[in-house]
N, C-alpha and C positions, 0 to 999 in steps of 0.2 A: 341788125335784126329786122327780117321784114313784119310788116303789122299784116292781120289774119284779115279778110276781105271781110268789108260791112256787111253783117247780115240787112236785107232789106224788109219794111213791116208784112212784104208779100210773103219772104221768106219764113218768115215768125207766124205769120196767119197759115203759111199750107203744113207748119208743123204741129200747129194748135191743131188744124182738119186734122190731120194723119193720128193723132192723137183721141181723136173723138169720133171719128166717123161710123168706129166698130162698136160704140155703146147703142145698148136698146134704144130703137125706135130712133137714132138720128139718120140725116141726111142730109147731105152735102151736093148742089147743083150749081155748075161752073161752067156750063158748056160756052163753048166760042168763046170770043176774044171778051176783056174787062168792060161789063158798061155799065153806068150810073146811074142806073136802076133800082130801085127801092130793095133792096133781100138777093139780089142777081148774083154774087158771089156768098151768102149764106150757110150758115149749119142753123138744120131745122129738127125739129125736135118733135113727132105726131103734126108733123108740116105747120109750126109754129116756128116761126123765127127765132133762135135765142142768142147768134153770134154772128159777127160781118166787117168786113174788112169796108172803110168806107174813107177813100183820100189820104189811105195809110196809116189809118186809126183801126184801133180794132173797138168795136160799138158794143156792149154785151146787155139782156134785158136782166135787171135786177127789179127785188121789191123797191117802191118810191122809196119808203123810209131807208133802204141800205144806200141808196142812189145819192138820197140829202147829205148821206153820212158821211162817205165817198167825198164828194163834192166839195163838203165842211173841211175836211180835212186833206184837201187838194190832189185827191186822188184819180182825180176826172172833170168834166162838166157833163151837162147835160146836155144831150143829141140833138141839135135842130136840125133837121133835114133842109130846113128851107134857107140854109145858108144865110140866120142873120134875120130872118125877114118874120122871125117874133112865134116861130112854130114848135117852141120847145116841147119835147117827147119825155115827159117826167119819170117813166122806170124805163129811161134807157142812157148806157151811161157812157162818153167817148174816153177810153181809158187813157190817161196821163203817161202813165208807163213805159218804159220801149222795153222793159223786162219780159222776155221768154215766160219766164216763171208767173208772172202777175197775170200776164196773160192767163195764161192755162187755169191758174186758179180760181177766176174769174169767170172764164168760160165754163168751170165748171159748176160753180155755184150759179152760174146763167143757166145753165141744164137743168138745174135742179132745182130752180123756181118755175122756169116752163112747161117743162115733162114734168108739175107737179098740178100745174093749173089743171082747173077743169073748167 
């Protein structure tokens, strides 16, 4: 029996976009090749950040309190962009997951706290 090819976290992030990119007010900007730029491969929300693929994580903006909760119960850690060097980003959360599904669910409820900010 052969085994099915690894989905890759790129492959699981362009199906999370294809999935979201036709709700109100998102958008999705990817132009040219992957670079390590803060939001560079992003889904934005009223051009707010609320999802991104970051070292093959998928990063999503939650409230602090859902983020602690998460965290508490090993669902994630918290995003430091500065790799380490003490920058922690407190409602944003680097999902644990490699789950399709957790994903998505995630991203949604990421949607729905940012397209809810004002």
């Amino acid at each position: 029996m052969t085994q099915p090819p690894s989905i890759t976290p790129e492959d699981r992030y362009a199906a999370l976009v294809a999935a979201l990119r036709n709700q109100p007010g998102v958008t999705y900007l990817s132009d040219g090749p992957p670079s390590n730029k803060f939001g560079s491969n992003a889904l934005k929300v009223n051009r707010k950040i609320f999802a991104m693929l970051v070292r093959g994580y998928l990063v999503v903006k939650l409230p602090r309190t859902r983020v602690d909760a998460l965290v508490a119960a090993g669902g994630g850690e918290r995003f430091d962009p500065s790799h380490g060097q003490g920058r922690i980003m407190r409602e944003w959360l680097v999902v644990a997951s490699a789950s399709a599904d957790d994903w998505l669910a995630l991203a949604h409820e990421a949607l729905a706290f940012v397209g809810g900010q004002k």
